[in-house]
N, C-alpha and C positions, 0 to 999 in steps of 0.2 A: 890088715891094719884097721883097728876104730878109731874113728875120732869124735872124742866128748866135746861139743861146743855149743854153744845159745844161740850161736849162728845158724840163719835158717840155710838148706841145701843148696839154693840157687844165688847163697853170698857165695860160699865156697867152691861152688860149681856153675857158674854162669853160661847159659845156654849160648849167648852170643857178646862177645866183647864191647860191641857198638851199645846195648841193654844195660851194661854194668856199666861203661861211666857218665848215662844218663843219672845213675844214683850218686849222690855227696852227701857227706853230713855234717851238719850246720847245726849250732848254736842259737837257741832261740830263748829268753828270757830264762836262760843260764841253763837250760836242759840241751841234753847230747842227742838230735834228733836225725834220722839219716831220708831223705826227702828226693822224690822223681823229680827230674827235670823238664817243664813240660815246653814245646814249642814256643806259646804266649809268654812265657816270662814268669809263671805261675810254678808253683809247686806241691807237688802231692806227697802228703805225710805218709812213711813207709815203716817206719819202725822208731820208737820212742827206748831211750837208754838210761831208767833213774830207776832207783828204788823208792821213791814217792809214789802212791798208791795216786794221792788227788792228779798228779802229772797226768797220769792214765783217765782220769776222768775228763780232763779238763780239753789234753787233746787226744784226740781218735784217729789210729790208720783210716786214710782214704781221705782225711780233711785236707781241702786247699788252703795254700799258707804262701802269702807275697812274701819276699823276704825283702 
């Protein structure tokens, strides 16, 4: 079987369970962002979901974001 998707390999395949629902994705001045959970209450940008190019500028995977 293949599977076509924009999904990267360890969405669809997660190495460990407790890993996967440290990730949520949250809404951040109206973009679909999906964001690490970290310890402090902080969170790390993982993957960004808009077809606006400036979106991608403006935020970057790995930036900390309070929500």
């Amino acid at each position: 079987m293949i599977l076509y998707t924009p999904m990267s390999m360890d969405d669809i395949f997660p190495e460990d369970e407790k890993e996967y629902e440290k990730h949520k994705w949250v809404e951040v001045d109206g973009r679909l962002m999906k964001v690490l959970d970290l310890e402090d209450g902080n969170h790390v940008l993982t993957q960004i979901l808009s077809t606006n190019p400036n979106d991608y500028l403006t935020y970057n995977p790995g930036t900390m974001i309070k929500l």
